[in-house]
MIMAR-754407 format. One record per atom (N, C-alpha, C): atom name; residue in three letters; y, x, z. Coordinates in pm, whole numbers, plus 50000, padded with zeros to 5 digits. Layout:
MIMAR-754407
> CA	ALA	Y	X	Z .
...
This chain:
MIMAR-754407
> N	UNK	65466	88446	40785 .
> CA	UNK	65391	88372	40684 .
> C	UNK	65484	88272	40615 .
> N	UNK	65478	88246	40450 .
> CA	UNK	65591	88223	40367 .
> C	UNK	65508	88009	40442 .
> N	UNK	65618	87946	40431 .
> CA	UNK	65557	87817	40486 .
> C	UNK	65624	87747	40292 .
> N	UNK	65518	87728	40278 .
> CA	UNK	65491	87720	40123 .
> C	UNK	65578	87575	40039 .
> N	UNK	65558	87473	40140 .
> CA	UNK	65684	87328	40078 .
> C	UNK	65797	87382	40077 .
> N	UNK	65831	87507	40198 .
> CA	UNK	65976	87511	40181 .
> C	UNK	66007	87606	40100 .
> N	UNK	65907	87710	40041 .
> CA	UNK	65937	87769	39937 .
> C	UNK	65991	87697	39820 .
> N	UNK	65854	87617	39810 .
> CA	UNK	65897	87511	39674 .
> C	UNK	66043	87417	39691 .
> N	UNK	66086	87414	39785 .
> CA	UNK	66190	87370	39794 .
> C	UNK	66364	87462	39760 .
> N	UNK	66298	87556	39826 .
> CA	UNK	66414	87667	39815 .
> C	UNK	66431	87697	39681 .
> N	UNK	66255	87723	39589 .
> CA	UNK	66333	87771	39483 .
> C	UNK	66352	87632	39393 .
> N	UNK	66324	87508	39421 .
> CA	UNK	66385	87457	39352 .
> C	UNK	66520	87434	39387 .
> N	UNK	66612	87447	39496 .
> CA	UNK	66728	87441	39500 .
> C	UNK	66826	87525	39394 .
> N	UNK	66748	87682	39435 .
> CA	UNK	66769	87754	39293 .
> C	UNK	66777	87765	39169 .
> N	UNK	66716	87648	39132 .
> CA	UNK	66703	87637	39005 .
> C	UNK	66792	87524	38962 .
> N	UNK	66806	87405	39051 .
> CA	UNK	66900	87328	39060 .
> C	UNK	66795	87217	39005 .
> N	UNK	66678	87196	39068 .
> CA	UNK	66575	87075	39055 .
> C	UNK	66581	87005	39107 .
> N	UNK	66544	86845	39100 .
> CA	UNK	66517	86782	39189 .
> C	UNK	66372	86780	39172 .
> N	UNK	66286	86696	39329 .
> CA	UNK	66142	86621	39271 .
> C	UNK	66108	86561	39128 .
> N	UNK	66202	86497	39115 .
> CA	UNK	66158	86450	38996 .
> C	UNK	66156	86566	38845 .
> N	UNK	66277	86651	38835 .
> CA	UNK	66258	86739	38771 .
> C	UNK	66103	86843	38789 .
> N	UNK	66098	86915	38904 .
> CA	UNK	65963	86948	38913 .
> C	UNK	65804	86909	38855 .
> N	UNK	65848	86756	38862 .
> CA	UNK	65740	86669	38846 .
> C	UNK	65731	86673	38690 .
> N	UNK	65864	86681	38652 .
> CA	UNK	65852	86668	38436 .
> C	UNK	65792	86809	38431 .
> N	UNK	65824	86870	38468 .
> CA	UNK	65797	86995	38399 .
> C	UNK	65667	87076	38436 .
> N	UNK	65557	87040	38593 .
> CA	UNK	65466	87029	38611 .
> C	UNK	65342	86927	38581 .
> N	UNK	65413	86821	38586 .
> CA	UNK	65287	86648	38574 .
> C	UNK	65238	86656	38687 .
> N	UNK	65340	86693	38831 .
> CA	UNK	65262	86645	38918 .
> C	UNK	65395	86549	38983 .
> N	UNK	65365	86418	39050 .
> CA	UNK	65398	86340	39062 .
> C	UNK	65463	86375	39159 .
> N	UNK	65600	86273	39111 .
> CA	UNK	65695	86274	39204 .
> C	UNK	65685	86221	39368 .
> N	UNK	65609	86134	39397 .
> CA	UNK	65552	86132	39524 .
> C	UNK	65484	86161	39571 .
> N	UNK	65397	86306	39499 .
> CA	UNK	65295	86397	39613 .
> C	UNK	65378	86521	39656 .
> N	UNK	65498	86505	39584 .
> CA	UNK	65640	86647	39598 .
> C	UNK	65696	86607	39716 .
> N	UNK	65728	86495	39689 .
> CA	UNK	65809	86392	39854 .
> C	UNK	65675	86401	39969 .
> N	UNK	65597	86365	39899 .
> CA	UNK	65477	86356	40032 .
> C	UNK	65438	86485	40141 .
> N	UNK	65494	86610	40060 .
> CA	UNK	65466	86781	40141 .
> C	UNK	65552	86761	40215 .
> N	UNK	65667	86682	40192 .
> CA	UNK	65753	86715	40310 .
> C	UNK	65780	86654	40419 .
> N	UNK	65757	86489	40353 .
> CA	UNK	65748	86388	40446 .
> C	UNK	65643	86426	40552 .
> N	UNK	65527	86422	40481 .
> CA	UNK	65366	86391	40552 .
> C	UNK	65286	86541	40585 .
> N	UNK	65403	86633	40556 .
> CA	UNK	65326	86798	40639 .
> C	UNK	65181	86841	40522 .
> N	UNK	65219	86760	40464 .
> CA	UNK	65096	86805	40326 .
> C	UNK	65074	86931	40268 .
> N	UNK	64997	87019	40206 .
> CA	UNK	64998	87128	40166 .
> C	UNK	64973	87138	40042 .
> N	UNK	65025	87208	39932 .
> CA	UNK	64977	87147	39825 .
> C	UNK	64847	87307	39792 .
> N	UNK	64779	87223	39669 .
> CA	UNK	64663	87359	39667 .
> C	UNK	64725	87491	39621 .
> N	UNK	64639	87573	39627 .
> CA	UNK	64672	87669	39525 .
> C	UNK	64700	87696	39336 .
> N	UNK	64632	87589	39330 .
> CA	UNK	64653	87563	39151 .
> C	UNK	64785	87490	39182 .
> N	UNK	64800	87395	39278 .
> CA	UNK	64941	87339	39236 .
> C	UNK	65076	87458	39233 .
> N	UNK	65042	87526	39344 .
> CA	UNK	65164	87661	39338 .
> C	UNK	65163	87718	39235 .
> N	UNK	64989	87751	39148 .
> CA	UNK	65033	87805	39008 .
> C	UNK	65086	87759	38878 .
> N	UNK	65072	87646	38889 .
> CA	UNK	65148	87518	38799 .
> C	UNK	65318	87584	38810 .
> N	UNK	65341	87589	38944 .
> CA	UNK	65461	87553	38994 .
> C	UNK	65563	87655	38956 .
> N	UNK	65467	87795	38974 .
> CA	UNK	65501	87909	38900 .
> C	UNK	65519	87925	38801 .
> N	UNK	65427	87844	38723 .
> CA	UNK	65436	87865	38567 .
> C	UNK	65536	87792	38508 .
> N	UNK	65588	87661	38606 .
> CA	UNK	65722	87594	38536 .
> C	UNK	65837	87653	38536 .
> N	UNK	65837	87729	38649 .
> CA	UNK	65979	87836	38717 .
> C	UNK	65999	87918	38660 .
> N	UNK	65884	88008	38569 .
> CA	UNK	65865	88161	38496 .
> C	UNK	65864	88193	38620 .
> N	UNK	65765	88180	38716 .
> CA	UNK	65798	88283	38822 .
> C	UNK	65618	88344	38833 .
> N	UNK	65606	88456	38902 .
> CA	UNK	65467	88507	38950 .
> C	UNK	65426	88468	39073 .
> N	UNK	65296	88423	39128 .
> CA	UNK	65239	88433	39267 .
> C	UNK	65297	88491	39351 .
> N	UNK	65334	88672	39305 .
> CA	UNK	65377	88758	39431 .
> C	UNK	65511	88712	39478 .
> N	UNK	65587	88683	39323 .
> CA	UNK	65734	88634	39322 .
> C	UNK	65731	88475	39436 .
> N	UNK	65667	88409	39416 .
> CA	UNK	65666	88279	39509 .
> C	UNK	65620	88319	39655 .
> N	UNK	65525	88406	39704 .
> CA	UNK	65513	88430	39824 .
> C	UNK	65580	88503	39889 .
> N	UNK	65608	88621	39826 .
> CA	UNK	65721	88734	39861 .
> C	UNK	65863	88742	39819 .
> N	UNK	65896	88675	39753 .
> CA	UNK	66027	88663	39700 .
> C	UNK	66082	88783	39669 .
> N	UNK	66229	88812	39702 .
> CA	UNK	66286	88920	39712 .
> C	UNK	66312	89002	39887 .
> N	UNK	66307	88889	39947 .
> CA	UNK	66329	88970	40079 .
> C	UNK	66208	89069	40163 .
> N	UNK	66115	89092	40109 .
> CA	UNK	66037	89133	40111 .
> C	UNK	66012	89305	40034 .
> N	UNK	66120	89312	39913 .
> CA	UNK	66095	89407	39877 .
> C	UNK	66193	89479	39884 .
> N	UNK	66154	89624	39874 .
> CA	UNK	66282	89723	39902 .
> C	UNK	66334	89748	39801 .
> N	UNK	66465	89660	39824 .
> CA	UNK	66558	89633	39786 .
> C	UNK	66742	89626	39812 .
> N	UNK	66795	89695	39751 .
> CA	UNK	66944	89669	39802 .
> C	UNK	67013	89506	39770 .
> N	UNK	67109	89457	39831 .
> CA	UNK	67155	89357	39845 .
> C	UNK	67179	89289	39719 .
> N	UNK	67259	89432	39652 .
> CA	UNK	67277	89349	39498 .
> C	UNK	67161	89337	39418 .
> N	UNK	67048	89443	39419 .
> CA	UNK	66921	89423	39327 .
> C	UNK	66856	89269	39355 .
> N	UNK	66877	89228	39544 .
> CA	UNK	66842	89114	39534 .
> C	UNK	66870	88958	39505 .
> N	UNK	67019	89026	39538 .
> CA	UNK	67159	88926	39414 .
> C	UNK	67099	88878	39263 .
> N	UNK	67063	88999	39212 .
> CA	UNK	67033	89038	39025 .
> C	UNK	66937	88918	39033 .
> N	UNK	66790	88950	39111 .
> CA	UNK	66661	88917	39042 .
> C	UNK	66708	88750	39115 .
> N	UNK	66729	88688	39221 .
> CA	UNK	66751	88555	39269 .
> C	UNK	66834	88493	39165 .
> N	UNK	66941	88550	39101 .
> CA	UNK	66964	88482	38957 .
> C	UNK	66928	88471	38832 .
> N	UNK	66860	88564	38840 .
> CA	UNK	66708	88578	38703 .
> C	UNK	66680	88451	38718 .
> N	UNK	66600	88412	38847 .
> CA	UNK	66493	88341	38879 .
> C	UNK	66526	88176	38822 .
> N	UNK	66692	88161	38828 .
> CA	UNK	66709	88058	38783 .
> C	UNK	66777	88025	38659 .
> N	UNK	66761	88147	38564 .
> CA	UNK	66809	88133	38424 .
> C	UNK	66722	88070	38331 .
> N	UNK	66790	88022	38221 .
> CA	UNK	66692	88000	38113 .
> C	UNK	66631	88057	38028 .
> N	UNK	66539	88084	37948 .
> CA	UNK	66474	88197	37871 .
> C	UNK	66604	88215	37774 .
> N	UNK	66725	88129	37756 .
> CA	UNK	66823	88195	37603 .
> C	UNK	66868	88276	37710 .
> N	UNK	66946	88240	37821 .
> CA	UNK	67027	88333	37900 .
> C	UNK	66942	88470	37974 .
> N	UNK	66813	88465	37962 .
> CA	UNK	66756	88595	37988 .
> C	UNK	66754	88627	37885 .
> N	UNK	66729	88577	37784 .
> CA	UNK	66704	88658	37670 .
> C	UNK	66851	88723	37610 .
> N	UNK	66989	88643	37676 .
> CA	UNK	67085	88733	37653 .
> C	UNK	67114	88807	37727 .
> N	UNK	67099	88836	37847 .
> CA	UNK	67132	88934	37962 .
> C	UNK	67046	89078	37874 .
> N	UNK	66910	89024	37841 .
> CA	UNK	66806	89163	37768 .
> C	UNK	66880	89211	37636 .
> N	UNK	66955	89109	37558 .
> CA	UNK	67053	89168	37427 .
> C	UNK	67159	89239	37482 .
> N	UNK	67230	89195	37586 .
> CA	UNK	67372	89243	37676 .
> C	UNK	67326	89407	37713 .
> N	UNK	67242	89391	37759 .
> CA	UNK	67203	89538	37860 .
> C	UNK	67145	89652	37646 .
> N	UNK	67095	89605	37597 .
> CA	UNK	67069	89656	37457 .
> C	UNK	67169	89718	37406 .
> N	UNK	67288	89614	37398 .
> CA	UNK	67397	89662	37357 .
> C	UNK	67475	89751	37412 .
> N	UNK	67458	89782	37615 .
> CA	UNK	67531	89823	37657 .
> C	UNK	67467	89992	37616 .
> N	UNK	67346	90013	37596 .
> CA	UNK	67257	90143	37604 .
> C	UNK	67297	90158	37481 .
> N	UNK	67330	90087	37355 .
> CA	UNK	67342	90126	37198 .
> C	UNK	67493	90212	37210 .
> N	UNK	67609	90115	37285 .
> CA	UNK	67699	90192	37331 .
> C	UNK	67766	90322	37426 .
> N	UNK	67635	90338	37492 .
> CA	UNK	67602	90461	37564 .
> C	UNK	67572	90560	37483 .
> N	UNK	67480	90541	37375 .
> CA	UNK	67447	90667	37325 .
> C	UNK	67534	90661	37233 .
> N	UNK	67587	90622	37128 .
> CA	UNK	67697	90660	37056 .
> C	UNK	67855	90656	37088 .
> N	UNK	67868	90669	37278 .
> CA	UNK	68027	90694	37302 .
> C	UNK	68054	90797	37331 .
């Protein structure tokens, strides 16, 4: 069973957040973020979907992550650095891979 503060913790390491970052980009306060960990707190389920929605991440993606799915080492390499890009740099990895298929079919 995924123990859910330390999710939120992990992937904010990933992302390279602190509490307080979390807190801008959700509106939930920086001392109920400190308080899950200090005080064994749980946060609700709307707060995880908040939490998701600041990350670009999905429910399944926050409970199951990648280790969970069958997956090879590097596929789970790929998507754990997705997870902490920004929409320009996904959105260039999606032009990169475009270009690489435009150059496939006409080499």
């Amino acid at each position: 069973m995924v123990n859910i503060v330390e999710r939120i913790y992990e992937l904010m390491q990933l992302k390279g957040w602190t509490c307080y970052e979390l807190g801008k980009q959700t509106g939930i306060s920086t001392n109920a973020i400190y308080d899950w960990k200090k005080k064994g707190a749980t946060p609700s389920l709307e707060t995880v979907c908040l939490i998701c929605e600041a990350m670009d991440i999905t429910l399944s993606q926050f409970f199951c992550g990648t280790e969970n799915m069958d997956l090879s080492d590097e596929e789970k390499k790929l998507l754990d650095n997705w997870l902490t890009m920004s929409d320009l740099e996904k959105k260039s990895v999606f032009d990169m891979i475009e270009t690489f298929k435009t150059l496939k079919r006409n080499g």
